[in-house]
LUMGUTI-626876 format. One record per residue: residue number from 1; x, y, z of N, C-alpha, C in turn. Coordinates in Angstrom, 1 decimal. Each point is the difference from the previous one (the first is absolute). Layout:
<atoms>
ATOM  num    n_xx    n_yy    n_zz   ca_xx   ca_yy   ca_zz    c_xx    c_yy    c_zz
ATOM  NUM       X       Y       Z       X       Y       Z       X       Y       Z
...
</atoms>
This chain:
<atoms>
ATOM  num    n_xx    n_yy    n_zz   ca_xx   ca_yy   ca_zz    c_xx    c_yy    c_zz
ATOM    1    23.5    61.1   -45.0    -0.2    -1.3     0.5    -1.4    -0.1     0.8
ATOM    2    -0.7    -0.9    -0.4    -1.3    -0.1     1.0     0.0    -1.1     1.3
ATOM    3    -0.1     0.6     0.9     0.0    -0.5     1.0    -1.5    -1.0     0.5
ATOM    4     0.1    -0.9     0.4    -1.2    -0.5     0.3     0.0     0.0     1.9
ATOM    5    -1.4     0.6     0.0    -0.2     0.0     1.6    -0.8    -1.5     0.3
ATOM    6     0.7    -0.5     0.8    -0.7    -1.3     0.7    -1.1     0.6     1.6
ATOM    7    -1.0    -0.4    -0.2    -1.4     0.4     0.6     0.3    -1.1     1.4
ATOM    8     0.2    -0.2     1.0     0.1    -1.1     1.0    -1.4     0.5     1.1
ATOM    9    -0.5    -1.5     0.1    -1.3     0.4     0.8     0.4    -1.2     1.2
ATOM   10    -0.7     0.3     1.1     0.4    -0.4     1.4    -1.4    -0.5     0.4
ATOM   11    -0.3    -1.4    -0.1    -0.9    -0.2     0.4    -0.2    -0.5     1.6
ATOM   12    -0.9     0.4     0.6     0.1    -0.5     1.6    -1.4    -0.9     0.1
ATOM   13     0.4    -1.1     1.1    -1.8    -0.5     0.4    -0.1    -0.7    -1.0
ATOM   14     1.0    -0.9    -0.6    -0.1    -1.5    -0.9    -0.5    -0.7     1.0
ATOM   15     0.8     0.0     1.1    -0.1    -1.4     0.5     0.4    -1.3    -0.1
ATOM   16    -0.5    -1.4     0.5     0.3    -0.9    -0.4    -0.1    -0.5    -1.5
ATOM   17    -0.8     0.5    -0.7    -0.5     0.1    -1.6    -0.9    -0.8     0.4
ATOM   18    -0.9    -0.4     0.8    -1.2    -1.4     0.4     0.7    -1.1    -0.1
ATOM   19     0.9     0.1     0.7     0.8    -1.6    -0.3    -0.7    -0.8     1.9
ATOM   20    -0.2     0.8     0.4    -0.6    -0.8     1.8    -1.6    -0.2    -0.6
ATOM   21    -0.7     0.9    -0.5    -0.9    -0.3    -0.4    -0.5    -1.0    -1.2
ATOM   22     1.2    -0.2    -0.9    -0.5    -1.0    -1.1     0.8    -1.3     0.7
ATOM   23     0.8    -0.1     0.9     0.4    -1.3     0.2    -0.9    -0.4     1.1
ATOM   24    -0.6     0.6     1.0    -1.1    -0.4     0.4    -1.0    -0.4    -0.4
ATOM   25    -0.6     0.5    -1.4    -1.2     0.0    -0.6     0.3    -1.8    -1.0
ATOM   26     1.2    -0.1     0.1     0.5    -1.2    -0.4    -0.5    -1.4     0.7
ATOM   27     0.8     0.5     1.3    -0.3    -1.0     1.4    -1.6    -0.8     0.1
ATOM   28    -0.5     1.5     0.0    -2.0     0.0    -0.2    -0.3    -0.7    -0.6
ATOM   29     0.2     0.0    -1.1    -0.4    -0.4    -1.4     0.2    -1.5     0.6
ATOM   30     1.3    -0.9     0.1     0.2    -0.9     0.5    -0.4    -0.8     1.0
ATOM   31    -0.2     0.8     1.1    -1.1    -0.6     1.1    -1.2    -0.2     0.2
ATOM   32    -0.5     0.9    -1.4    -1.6    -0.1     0.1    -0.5    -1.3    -0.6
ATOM   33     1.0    -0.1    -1.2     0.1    -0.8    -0.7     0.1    -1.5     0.6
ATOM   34     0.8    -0.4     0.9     0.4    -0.9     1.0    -1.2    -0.2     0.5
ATOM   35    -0.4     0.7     1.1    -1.1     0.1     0.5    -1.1    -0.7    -0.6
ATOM   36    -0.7     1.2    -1.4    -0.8    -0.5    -1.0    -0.2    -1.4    -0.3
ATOM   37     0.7    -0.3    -0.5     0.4    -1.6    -0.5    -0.4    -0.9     1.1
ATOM   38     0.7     0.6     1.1    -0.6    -1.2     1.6    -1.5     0.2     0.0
ATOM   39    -0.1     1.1    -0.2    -1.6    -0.1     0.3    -1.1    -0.2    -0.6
ATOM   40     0.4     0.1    -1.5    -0.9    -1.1    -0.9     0.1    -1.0     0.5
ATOM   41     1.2    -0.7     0.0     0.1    -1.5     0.0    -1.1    -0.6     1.3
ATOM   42     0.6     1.1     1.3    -0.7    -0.7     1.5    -1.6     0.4    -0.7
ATOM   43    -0.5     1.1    -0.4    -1.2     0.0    -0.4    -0.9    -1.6    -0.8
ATOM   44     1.4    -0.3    -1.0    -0.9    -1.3    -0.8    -0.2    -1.3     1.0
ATOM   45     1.3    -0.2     0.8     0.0    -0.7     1.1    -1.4    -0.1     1.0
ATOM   46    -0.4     1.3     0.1    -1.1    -0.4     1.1    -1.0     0.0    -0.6
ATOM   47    -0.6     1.0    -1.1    -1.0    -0.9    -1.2    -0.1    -1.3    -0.7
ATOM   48     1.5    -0.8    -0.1    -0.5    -1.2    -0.3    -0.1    -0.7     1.0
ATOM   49    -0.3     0.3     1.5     0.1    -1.3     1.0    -1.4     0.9     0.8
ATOM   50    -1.1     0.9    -0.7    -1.1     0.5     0.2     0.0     0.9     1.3
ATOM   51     1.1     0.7     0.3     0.1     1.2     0.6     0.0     1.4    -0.4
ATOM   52    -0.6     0.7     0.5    -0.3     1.4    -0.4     1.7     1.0    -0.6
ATOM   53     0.0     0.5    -1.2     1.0     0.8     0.6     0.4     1.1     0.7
ATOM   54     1.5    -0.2     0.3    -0.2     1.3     1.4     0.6     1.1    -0.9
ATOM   55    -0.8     0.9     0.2     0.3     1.3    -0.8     1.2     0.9     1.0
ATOM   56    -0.1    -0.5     1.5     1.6     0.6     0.7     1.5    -0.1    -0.8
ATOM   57    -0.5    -0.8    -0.6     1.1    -0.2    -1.0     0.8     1.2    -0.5
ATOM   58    -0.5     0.6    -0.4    -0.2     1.3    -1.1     1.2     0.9     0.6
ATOM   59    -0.1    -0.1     1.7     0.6     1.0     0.9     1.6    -0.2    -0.1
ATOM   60     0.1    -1.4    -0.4     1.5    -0.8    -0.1     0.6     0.4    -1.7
ATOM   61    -1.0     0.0    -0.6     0.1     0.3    -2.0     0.5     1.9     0.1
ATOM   62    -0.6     0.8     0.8     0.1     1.3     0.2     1.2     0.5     0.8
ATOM   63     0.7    -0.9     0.5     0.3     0.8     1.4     1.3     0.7    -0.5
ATOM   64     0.7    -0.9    -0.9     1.6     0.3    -0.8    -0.3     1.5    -0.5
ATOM   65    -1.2     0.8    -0.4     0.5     0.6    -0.8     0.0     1.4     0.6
ATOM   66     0.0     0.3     1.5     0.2     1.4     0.5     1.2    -0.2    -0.2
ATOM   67     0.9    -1.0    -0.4     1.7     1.0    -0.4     0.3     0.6    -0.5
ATOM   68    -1.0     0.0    -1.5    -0.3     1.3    -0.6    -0.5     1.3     0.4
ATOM   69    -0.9     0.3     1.1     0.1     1.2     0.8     1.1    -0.2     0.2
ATOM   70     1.0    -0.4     0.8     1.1     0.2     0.9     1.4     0.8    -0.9
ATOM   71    -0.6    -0.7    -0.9     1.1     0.3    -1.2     0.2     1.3    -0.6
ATOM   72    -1.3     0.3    -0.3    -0.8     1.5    -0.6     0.6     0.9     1.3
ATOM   73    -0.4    -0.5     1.6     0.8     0.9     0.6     1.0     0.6    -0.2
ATOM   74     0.9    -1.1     0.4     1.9     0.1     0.3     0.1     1.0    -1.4
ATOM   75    -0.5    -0.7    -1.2     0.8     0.9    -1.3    -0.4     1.5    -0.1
ATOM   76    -1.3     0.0     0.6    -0.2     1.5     0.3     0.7     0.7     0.8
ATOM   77     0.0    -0.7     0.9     1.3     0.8     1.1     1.4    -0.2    -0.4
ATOM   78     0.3    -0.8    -0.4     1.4     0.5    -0.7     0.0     1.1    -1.2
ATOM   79    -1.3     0.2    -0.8    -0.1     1.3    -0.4     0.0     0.9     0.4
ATOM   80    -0.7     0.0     1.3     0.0     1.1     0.5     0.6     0.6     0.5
ATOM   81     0.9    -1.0     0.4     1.6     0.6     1.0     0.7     1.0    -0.9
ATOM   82    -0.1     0.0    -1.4     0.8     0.9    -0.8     1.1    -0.3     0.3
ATOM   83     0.8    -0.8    -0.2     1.4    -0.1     0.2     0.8     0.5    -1.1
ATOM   84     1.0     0.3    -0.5     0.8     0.7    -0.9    -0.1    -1.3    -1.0
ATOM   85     0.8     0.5    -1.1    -0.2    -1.4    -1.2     1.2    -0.6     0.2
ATOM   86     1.6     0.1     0.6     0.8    -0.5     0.4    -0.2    -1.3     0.9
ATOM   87    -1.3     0.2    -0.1    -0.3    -1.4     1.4    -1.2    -0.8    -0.6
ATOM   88    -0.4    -0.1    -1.3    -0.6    -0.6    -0.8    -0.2    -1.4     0.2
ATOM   89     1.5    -0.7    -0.2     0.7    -1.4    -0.4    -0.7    -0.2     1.7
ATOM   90     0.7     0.3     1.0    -0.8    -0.1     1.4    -1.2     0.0     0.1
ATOM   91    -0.9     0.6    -0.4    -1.2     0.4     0.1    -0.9    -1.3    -1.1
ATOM   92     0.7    -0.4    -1.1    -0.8    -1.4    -0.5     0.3    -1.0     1.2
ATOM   93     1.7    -0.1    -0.1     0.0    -1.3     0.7    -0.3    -0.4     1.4
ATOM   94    -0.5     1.1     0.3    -0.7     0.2     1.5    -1.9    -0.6    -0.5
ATOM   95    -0.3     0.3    -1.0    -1.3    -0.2    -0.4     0.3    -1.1    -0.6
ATOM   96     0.9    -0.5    -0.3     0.1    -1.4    -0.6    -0.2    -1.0     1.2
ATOM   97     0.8     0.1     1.4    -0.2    -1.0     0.7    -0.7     0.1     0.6
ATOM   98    -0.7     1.4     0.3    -1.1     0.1     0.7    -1.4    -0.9    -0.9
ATOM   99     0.2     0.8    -0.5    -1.2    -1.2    -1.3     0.0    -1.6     0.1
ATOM  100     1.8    -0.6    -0.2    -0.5    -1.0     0.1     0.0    -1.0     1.4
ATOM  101     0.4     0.9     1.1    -0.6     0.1     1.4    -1.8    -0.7     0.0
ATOM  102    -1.0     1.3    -0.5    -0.7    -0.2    -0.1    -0.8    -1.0    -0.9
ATOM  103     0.3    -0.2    -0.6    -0.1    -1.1    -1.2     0.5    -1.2     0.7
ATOM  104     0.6    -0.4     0.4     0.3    -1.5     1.1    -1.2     0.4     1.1
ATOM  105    -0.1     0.5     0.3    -1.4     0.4     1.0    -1.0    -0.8    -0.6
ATOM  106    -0.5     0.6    -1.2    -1.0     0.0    -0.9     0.4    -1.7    -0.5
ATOM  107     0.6    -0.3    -0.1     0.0    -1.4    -0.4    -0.2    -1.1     0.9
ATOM  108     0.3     0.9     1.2     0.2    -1.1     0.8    -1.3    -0.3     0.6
ATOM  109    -0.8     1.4     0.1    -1.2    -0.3     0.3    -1.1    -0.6    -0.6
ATOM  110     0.1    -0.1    -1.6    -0.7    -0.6    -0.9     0.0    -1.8     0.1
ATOM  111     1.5    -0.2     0.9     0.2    -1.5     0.3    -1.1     0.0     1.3
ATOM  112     0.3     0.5     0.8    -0.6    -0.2     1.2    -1.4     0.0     0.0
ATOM  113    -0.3     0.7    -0.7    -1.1     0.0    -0.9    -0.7    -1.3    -0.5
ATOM  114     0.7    -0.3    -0.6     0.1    -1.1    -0.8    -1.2    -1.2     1.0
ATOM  115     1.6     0.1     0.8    -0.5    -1.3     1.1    -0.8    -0.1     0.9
ATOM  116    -0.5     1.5     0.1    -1.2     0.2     1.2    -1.0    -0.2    -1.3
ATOM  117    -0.6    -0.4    -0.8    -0.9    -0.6    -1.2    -0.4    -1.0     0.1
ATOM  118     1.2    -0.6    -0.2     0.2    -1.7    -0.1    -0.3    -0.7     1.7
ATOM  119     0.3     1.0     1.2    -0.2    -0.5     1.2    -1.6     0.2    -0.2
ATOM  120    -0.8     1.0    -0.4    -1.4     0.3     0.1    -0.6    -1.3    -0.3
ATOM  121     0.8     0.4    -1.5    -1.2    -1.7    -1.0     0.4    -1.2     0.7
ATOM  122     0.9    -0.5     0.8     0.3    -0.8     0.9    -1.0     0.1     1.1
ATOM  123    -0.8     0.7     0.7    -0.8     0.5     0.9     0.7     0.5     0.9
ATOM  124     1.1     0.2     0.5     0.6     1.1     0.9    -0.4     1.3    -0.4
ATOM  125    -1.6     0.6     0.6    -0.4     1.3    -0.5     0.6     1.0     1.4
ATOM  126     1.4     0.1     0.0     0.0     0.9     1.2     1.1     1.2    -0.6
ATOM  127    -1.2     0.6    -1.0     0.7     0.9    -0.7     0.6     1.6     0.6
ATOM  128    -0.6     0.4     1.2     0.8     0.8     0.6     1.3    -0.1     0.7
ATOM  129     0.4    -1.1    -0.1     1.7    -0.8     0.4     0.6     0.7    -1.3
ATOM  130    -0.7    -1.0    -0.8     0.7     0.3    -1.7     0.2     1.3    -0.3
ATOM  131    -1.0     1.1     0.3    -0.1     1.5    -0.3     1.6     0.5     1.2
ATOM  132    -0.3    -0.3     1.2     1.4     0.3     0.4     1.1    -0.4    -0.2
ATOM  133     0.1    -1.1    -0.9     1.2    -0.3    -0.4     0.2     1.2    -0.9
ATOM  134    -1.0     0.0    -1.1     0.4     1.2    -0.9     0.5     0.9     0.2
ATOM  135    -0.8     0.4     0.9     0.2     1.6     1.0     1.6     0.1     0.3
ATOM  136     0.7    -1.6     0.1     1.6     0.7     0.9     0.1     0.0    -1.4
ATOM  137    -0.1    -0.7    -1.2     1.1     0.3    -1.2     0.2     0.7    -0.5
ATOM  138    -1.2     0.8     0.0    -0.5     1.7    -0.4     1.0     0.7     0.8
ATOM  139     0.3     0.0     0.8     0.5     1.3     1.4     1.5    -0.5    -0.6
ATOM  140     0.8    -0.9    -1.0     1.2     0.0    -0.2    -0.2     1.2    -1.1
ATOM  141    -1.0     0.4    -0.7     0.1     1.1    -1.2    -0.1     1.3     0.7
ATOM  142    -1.0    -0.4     1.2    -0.1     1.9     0.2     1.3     0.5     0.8
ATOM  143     0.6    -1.3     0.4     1.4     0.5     1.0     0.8     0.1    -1.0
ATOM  144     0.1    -0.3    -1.2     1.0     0.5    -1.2    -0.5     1.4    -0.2
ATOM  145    -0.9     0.2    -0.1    -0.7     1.5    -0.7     0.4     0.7     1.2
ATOM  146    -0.2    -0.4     0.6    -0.2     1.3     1.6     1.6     0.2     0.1
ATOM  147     0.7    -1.4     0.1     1.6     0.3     0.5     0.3     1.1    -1.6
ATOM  148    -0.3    -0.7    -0.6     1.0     0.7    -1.0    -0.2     1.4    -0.6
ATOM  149    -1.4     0.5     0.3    -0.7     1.6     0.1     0.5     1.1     1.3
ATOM  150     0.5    -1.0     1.4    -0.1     0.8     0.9     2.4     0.1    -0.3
ATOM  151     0.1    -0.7    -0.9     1.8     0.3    -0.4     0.0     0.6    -1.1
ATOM  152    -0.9     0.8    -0.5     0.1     0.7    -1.2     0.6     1.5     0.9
ATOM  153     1.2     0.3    -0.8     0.2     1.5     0.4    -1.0     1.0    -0.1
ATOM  154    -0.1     0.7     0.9    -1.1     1.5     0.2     0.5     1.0    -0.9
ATOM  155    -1.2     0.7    -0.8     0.7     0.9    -0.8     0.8     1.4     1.1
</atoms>
């Protein structure tokens, strides 16, 4: 009788599979895009009524997309934690809502974004208001990253 030997391998340090990092890189994508859009438009707005355009703009079209650092973090550190493969299913769906944590971040600030454009091309140029707005929406992604890195079990 031939017996067949089954070979079993144990892989450690999956991780989330990039599920925090592709659902944030999602979010990005979305906000920049939001953003973008606003800021052509307020750009055509103040060229057709012979205003310069404000190139501050750019800072509102950019700002969504450190979620993607944030994201690249967290999934690295859930790699790194090495958790056993028993905790897999956990370890996506932990990077699942962490991701889309950050991704509502990232969207949100592409809106906010949006409207600090349309206030510019309007002449409300009081763009460092606008930049701190950004700034709190931002700090809802890194308090996902930070809370959810500093509850990762220690190897």
């Amino acid at each position: 009788m031939t017996e067949i030997a089954m070979i079993q391998t144990v892989v450690n340090g999956l991780g989330d599979m990039g599920m925090s990092l592709s659902i944030a890189a999602i979010g990005s994508a979305i906000g920049t895009g939001i953003a973008g859009m606003a800021a052509i438009g307020a750009w055509k707005k103040m060229i057709t009524s012979g205003q310069k355009a404000a190139t501050s703009m750019l800072i509102f079209v950019g700002a969504p997309l450190s979620q993607v650092i944030y994201g690249m973090i967290l999934k690295n550190a859930i790699a790194d934690a090495d958790l056993p493969p028993e905790s897999y299913g956990w370890q996506i769906l932990i990077g699942l809502i962490a991701g889309a944590a950050m991704a509502g971040s990232a969207i949100f600030q592409g809106k906010t974004g949006a409207r600090a454009c349309d206030a510019i091309a309007s002449g409300a140029s009081d763009t460092a208001k606008y930049i701190m707005v950004i700034g709190i929406v931002e700090t809802v992604a890194l308090f996902v990253m930070i809370f959810t890195m500093t509850g990762l079990p220690g190897n």
